[in-house]
PATILO-797241 format. One record per residue (C-alpha): x, y, z; residue in one letter; residue number from 1. Coordinates in pm, 1 decimal, always signed. Example, Ala and Ser with C-alpha at 12.3 -4.5 7.8 and 13.67 -1.06 7.14 Angstrom:
2
<atom u="+1230.0" v="-450.0" w="+780.0" res="a" n="1"/>
<atom u="+1367.0" v="-106.0" w="+714.0" res="s" n="2"/>
END
This chain:
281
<atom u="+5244.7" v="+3149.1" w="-5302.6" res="x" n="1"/>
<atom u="+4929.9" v="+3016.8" w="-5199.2" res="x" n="2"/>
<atom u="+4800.0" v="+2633.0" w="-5214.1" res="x" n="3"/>
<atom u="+4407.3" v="+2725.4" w="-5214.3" res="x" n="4"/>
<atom u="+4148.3" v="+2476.4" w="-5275.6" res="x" n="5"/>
<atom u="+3800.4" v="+2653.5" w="-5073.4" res="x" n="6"/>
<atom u="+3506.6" v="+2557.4" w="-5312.7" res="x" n="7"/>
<atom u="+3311.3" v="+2869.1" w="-5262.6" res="x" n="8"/>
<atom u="+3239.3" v="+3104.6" w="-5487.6" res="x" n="9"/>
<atom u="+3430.7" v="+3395.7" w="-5286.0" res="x" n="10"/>
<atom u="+3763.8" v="+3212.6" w="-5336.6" res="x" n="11"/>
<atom u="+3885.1" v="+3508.2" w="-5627.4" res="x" n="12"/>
<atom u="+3834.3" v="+3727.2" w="-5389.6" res="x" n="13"/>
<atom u="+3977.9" v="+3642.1" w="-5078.2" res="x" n="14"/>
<atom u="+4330.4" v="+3500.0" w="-5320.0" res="x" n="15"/>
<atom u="+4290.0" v="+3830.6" w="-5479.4" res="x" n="16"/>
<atom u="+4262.9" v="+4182.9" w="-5412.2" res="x" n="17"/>
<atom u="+4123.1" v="+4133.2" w="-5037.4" res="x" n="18"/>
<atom u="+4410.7" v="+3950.6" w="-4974.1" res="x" n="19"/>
<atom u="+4664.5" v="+4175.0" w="-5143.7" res="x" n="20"/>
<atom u="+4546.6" v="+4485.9" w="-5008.8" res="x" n="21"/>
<atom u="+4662.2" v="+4702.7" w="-4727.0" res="x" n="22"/>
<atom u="+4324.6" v="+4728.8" w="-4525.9" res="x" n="23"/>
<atom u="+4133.2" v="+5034.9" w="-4376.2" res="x" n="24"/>
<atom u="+3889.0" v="+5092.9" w="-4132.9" res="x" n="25"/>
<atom u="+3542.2" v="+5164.9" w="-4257.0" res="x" n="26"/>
<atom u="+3577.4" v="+5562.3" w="-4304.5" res="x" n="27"/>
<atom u="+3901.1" v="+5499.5" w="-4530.6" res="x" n="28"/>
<atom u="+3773.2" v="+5175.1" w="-4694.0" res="x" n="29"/>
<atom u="+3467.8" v="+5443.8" w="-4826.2" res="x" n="30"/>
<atom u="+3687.2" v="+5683.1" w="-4992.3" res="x" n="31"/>
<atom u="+3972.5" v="+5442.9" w="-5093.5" res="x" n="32"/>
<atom u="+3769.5" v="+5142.2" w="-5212.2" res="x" n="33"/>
<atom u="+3944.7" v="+4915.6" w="-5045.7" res="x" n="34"/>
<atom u="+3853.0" v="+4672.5" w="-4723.8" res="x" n="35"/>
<atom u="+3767.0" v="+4758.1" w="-4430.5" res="x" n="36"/>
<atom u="+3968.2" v="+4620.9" w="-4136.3" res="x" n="37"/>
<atom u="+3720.4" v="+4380.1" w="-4016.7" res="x" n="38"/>
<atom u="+3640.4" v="+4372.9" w="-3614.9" res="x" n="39"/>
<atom u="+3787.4" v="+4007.0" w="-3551.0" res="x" n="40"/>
<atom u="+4003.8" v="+3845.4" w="-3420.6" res="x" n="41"/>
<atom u="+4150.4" v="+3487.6" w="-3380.8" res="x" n="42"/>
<atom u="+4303.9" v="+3226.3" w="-3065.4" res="x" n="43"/>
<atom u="+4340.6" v="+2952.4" w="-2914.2" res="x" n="44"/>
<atom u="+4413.9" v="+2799.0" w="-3262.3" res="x" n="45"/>
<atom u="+4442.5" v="+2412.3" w="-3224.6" res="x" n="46"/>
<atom u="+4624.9" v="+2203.8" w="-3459.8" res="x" n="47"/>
<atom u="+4825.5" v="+1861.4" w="-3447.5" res="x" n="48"/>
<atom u="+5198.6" v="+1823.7" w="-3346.6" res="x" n="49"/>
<atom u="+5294.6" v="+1704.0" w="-3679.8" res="x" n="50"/>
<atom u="+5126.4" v="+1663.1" w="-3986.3" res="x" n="51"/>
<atom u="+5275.3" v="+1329.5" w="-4221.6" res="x" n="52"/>
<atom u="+5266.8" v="+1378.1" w="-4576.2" res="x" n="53"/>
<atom u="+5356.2" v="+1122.6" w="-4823.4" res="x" n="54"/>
<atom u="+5392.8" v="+1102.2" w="-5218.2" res="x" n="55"/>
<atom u="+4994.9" v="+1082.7" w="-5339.7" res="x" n="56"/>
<atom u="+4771.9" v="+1028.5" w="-5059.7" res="x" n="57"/>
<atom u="+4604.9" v="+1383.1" w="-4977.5" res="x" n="58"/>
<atom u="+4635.0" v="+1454.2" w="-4605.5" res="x" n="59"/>
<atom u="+4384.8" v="+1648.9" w="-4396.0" res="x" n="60"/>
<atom u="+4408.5" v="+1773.5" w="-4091.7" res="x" n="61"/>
<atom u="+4130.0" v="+1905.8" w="-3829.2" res="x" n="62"/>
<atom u="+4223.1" v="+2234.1" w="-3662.9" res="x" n="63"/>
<atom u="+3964.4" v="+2441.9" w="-3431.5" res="x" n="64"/>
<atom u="+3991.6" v="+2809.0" w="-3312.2" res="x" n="65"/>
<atom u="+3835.3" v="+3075.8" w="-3153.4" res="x" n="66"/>
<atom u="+3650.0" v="+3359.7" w="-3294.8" res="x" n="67"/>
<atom u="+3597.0" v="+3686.2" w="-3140.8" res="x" n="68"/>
<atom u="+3370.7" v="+3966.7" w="-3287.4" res="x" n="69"/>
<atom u="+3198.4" v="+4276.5" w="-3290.9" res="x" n="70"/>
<atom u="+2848.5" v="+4304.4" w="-3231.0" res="x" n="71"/>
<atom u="+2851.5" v="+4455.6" w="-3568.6" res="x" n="72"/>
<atom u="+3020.8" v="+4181.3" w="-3749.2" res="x" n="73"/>
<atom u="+2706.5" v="+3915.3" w="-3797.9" res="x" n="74"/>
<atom u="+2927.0" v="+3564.9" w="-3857.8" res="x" n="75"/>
<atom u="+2617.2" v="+3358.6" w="-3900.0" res="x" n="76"/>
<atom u="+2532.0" v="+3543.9" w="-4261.8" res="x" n="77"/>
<atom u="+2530.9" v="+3385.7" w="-4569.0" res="x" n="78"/>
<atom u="+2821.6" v="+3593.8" w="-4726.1" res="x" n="79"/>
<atom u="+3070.9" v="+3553.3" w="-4385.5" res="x" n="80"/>
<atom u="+3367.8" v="+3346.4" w="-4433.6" res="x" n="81"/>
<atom u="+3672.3" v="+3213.5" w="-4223.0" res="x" n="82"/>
<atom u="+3915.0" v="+2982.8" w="-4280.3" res="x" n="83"/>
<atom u="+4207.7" v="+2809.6" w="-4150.8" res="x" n="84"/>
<atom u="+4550.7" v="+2824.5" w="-4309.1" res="x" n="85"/>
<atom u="+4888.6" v="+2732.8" w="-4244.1" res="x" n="86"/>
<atom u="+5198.4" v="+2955.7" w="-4357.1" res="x" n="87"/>
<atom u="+5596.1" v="+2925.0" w="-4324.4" res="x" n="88"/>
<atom u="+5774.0" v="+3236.9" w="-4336.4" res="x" n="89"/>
<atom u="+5727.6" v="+3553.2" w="-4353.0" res="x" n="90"/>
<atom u="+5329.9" v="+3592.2" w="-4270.1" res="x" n="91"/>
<atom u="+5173.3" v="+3782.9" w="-4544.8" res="x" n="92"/>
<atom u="+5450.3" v="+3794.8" w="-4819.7" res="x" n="93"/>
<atom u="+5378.3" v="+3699.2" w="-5168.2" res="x" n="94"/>
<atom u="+5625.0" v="+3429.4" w="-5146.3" res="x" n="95"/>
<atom u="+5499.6" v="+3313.8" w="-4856.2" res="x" n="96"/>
<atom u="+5373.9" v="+2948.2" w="-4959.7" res="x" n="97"/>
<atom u="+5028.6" v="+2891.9" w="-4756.7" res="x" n="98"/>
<atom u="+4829.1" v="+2562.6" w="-4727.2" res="x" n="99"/>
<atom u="+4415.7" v="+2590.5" w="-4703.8" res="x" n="100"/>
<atom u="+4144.1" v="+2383.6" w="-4686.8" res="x" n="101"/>
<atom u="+3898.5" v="+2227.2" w="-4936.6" res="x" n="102"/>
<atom u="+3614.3" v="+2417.1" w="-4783.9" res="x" n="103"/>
<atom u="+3583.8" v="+2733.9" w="-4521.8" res="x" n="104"/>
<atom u="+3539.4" v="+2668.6" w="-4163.9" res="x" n="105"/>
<atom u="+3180.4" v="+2619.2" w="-4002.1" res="x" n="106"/>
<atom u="+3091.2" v="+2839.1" w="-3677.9" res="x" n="107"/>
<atom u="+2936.1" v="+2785.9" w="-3332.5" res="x" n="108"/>
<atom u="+2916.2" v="+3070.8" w="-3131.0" res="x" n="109"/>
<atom u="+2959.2" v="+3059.3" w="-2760.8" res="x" n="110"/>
<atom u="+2849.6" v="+3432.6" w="-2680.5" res="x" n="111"/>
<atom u="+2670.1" v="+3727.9" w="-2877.1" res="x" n="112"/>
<atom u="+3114.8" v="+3810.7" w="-2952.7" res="x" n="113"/>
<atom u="+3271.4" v="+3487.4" w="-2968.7" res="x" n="114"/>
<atom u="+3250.7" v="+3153.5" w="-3156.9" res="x" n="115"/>
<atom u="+3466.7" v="+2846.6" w="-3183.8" res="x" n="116"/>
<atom u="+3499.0" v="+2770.3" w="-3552.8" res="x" n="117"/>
<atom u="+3625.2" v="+2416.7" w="-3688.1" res="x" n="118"/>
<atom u="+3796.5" v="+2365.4" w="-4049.5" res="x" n="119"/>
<atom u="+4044.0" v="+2143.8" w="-4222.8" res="x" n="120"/>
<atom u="+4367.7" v="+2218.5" w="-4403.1" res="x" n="121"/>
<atom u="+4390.7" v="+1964.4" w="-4655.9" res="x" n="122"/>
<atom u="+4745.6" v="+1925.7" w="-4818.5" res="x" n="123"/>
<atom u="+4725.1" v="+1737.4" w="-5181.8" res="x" n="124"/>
<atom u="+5079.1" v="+1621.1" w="-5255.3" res="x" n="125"/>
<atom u="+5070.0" v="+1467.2" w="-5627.7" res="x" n="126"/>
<atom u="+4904.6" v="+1843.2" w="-5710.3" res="x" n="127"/>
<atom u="+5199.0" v="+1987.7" w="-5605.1" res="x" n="128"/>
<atom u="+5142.2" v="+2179.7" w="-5266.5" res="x" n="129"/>
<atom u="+5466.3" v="+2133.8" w="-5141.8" res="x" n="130"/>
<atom u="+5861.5" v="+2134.4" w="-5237.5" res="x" n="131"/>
<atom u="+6115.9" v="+1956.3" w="-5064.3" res="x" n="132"/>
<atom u="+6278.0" v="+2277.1" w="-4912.6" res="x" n="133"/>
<atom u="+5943.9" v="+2309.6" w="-4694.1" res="x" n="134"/>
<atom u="+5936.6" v="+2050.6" w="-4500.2" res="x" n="135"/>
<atom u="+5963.7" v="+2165.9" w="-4108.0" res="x" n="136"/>
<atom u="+5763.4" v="+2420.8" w="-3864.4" res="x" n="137"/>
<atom u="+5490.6" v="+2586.9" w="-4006.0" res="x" n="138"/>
<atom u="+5276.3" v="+2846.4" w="-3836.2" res="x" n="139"/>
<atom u="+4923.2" v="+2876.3" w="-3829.2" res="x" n="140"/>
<atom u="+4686.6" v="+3152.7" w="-3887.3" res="x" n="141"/>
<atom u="+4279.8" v="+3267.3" w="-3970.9" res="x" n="142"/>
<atom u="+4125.9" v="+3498.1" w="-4183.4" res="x" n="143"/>
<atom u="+3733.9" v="+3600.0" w="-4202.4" res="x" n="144"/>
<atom u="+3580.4" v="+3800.4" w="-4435.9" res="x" n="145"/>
<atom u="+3239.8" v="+3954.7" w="-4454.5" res="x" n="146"/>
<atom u="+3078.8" v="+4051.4" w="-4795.5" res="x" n="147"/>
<atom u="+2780.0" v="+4282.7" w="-4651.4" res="x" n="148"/>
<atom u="+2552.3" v="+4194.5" w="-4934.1" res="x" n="149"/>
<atom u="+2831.7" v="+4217.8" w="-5249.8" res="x" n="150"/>
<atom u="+2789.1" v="+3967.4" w="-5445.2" res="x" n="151"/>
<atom u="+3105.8" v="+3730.9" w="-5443.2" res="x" n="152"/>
<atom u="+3139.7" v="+3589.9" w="-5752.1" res="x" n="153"/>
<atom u="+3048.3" v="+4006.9" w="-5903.2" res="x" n="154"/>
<atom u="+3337.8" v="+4140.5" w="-6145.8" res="x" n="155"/>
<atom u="+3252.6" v="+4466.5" w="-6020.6" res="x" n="156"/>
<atom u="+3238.8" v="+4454.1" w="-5629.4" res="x" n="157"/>
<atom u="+3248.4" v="+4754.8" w="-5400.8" res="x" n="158"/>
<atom u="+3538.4" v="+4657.4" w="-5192.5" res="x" n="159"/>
<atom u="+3469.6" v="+4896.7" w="-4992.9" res="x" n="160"/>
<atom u="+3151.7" v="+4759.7" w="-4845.9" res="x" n="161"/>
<atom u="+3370.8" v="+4458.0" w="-4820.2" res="x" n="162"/>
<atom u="+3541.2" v="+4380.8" w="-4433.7" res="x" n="163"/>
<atom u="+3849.6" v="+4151.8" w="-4422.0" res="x" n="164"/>
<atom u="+4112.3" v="+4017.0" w="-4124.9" res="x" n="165"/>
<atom u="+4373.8" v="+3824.9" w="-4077.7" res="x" n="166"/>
<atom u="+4651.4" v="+3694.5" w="-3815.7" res="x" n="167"/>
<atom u="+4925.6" v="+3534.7" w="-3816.9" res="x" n="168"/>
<atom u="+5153.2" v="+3322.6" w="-3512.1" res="x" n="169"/>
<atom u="+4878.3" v="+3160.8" w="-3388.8" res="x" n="170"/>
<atom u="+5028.2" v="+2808.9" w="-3350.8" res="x" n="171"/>
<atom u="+5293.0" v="+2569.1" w="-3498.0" res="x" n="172"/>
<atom u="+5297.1" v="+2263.2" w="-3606.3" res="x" n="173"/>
<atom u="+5530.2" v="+1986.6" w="-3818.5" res="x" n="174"/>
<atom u="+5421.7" v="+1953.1" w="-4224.4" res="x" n="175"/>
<atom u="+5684.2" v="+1582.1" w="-4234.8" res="x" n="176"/>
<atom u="+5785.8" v="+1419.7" w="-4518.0" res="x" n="177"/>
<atom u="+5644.2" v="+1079.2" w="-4463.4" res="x" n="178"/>
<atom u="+5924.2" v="+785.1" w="-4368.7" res="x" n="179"/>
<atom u="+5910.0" v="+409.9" w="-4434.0" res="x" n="180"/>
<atom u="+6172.6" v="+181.3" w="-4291.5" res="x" n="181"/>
<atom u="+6234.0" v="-200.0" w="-4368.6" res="x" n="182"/>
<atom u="+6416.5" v="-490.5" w="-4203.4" res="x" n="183"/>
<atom u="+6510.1" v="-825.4" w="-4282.8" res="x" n="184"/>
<atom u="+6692.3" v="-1034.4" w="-4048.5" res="x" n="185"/>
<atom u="+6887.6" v="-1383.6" w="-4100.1" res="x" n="186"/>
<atom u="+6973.8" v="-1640.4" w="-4174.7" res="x" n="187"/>
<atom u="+6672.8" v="-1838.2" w="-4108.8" res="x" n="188"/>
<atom u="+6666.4" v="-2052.5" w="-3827.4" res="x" n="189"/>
<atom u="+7070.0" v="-1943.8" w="-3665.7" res="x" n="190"/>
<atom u="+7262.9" v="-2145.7" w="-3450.6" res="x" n="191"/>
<atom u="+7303.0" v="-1993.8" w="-3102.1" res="x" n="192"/>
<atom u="+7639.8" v="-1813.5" w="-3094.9" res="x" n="193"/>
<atom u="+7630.7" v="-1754.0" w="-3476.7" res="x" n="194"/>
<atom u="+7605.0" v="-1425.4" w="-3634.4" res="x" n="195"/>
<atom u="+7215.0" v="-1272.9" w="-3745.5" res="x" n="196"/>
<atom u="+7306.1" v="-962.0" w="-3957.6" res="x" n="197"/>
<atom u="+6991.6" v="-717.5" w="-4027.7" res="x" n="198"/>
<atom u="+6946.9" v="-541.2" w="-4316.8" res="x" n="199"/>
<atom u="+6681.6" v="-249.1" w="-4439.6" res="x" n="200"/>
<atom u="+6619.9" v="+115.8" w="-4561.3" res="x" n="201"/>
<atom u="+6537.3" v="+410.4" w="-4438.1" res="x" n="202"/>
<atom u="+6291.5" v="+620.1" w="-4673.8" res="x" n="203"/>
<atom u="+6129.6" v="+939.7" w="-4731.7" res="x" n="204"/>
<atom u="+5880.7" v="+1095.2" w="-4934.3" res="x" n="205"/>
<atom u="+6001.5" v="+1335.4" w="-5224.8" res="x" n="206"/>
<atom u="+5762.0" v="+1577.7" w="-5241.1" res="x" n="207"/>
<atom u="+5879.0" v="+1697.3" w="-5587.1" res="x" n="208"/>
<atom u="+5932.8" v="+1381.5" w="-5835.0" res="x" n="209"/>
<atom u="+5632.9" v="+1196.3" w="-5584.7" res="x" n="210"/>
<atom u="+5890.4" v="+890.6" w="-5544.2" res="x" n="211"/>
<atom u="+6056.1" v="+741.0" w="-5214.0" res="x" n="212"/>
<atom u="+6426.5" v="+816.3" w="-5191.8" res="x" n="213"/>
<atom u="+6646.7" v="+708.7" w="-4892.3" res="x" n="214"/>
<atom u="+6758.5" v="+937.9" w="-4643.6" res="x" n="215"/>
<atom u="+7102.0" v="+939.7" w="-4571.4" res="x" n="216"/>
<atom u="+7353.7" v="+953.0" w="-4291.2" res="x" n="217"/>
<atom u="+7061.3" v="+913.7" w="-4032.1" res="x" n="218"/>
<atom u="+7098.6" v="+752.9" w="-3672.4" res="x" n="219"/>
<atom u="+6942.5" v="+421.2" w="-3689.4" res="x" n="220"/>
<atom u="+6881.6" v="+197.1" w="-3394.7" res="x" n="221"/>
<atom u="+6904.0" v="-230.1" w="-3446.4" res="x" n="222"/>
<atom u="+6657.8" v="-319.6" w="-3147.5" res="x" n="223"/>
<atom u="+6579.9" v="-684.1" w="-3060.6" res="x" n="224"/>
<atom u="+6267.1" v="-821.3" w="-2842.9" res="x" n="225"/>
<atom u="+6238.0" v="-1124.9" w="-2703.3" res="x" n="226"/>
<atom u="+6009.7" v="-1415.2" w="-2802.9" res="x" n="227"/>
<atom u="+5729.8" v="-1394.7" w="-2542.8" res="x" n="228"/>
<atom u="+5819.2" v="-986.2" w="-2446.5" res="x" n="229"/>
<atom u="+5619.2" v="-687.1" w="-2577.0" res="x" n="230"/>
<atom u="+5936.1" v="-448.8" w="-2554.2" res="x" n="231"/>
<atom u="+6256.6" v="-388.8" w="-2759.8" res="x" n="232"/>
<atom u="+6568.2" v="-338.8" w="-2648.4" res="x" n="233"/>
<atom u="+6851.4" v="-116.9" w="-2818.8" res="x" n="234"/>
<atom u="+7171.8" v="-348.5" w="-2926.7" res="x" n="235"/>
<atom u="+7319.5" v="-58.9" w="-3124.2" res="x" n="236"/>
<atom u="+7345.6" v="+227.9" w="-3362.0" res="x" n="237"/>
<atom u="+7443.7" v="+259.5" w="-3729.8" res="x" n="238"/>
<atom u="+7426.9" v="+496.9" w="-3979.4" res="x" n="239"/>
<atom u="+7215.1" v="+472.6" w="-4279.4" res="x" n="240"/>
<atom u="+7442.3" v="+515.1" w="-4600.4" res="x" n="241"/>
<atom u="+7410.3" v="+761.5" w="-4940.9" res="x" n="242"/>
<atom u="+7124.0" v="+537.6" w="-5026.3" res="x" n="243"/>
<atom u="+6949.4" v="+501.5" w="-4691.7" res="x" n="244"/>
<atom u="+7088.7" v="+140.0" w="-4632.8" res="x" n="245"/>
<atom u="+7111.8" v="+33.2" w="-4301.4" res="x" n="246"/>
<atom u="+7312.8" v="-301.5" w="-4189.1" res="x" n="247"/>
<atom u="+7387.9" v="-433.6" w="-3843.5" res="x" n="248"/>
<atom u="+7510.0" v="-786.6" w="-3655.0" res="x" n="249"/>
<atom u="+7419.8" v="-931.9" w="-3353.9" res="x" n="250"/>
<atom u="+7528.8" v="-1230.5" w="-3213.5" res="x" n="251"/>
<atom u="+7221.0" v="-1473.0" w="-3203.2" res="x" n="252"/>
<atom u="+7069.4" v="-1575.7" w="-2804.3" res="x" n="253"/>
<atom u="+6708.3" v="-1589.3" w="-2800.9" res="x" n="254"/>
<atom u="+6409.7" v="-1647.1" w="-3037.9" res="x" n="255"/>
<atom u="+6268.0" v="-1333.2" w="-3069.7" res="x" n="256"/>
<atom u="+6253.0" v="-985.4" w="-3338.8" res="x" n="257"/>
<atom u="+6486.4" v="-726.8" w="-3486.1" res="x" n="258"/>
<atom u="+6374.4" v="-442.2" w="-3581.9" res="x" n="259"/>
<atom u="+6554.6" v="-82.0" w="-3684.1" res="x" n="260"/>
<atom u="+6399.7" v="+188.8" w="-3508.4" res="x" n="261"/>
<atom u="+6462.8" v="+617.1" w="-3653.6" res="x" n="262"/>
<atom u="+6391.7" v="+826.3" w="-3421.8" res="x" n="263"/>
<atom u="+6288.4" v="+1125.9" w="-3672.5" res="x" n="264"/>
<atom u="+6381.3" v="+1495.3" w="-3723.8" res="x" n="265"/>
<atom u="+6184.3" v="+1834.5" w="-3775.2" res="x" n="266"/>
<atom u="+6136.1" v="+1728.1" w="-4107.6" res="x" n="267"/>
<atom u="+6114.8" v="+1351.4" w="-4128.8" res="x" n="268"/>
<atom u="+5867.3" v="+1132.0" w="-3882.2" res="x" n="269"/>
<atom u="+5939.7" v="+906.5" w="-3635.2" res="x" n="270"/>
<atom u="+5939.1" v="+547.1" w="-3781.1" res="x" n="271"/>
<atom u="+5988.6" v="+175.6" w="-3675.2" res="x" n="272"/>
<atom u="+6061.0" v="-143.1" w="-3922.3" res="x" n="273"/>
<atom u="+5829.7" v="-420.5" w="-3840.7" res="x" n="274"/>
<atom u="+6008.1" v="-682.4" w="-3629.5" res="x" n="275"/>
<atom u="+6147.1" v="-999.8" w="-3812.5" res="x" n="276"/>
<atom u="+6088.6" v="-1329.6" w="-3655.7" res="x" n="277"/>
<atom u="+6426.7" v="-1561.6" w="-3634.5" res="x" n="278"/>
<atom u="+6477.3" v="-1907.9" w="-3471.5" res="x" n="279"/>
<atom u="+6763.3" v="-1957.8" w="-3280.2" res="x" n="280"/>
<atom u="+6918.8" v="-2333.6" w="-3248.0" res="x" n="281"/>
END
């Protein structure tokens, strides 16, 4: 499966039989019409930690990587293309769902064989890029293709004029399902000594129906700071319930703010409730 948005015109191609096609070098690609392995290759492939993905908002995220070529392969023609992509599982497969970029990455080179080349991948969630089940470690990878003069957007190309690469495992990163959490803390002022008892819910982004559900049987710390502090302090840990309810007491000392703080998972964020103000008597 593959989630491709590129504008240009040699999109068809590179989702169809370039990409589909087992490649061979430029003696075979002659007699076989088929692509030619193309001389590139791609590293030090830079991407962010995590990438946070909610219900509607599309996401994009900056990635750079290195380009190296032969002196053959001319990367500053009109008709070269590479572009960054992001897989998880089995790289290649037809299966294998893939995440792309609006547009194809732009070039600089750095020697007459190497160039670092900078691109998006740019995840639209309400179009349905992504299921549930995907959420996790994804691995990153590059592809380039070089038309040689074909026309791209031709019904009857010469694929064997045509020169295409890619590679997989060069990176990982985190495609999250976005997380909200709430708090609300009372009553409202307390008398010293009394019982405050903090309420909230921990959320996540359903990449399927586009709605926030609550995630369930999560760790979920009640944390307190101090009127006149900057830093929390853990009272204790709960457990959010089938809904993603969370509830905690605390015995009330000090003016100051509770918040519940979720430390995340693989495929979840990292997310803290804004603290609630109470007055203590």
């Amino acid at each position: 499966m593959r989630t491709k948005r590129a504008t240009s015109v040699a999109v068809s191609v590179l989702t169809g039989a370039l990409a589909l096609t087992a490649f061979a070098s430029p003696a075979q690609a002659a007699d076989s019409g088929t692509p030619y392995a193309l001389d590139v290759s791609f590293s030090n492939f830079k991407v962010a930690k995590a990438i946070k993905v909610g219900t509607t908002n599309v996401v994009s995220t900056k990635v750079t990587y290195t380009l190296t070529h032969g002196s053959s392969v001319d990367i500053t023609a009109d008709d070269f293309y590479t572009e960054p992509f992001l897989y998880r599982g089995t790289f290649g497969a037809d299966t294998t769902p893939e995440l792309y970029g609006e547009d194809f990455a732009t070039c600089a080179s750095t020697s007459a064989t190497t160039a670092t080349c900078t691109g998006t991948i740019d995840i639209h969630p309400a179009d349905g890029d992504l299921k549930n089940a995907w959420a996790g470690t994804w691995k990153a990878a590059a592809d380039a293709t070089a038309f040689n003069g074909q026309d791209p957007s031709s019904t009857d190309l010469d694929y064997s004029k045509i020169g295409y690469k890619d590679q997989g495992d060069l990176a990982t990163t985190l495609v999250q399902r976005y997380s909200k959490l709430t708090v609300n803390a009372g009553p409202e002022p307390v008398t010293k000594g009394r019982t405050i008892t903090s309420t909230g819910k921990l959320s996540r982004a359903n990449w399927e129906d586009h709605q926030y559900h609550g995630y369930a049987g999560q760790p979920v710390k009640l944390q307190f700071r101090k009127a006149g502090t900057s830093a929390y302090t853990t009272v204790k840990t709960v457990t959010s319930d089938t809904y993603g309810n969370v509830k905690a007491t605390a015995t009330a000392q000090y003016d100051g703010y509770w918040r519940f703080a979720f430390a995340g998972t693989s495929t979840t964020p990292a997310v803290n409730a804004t603290g609630d103000y109470v007055d203590v008597r």
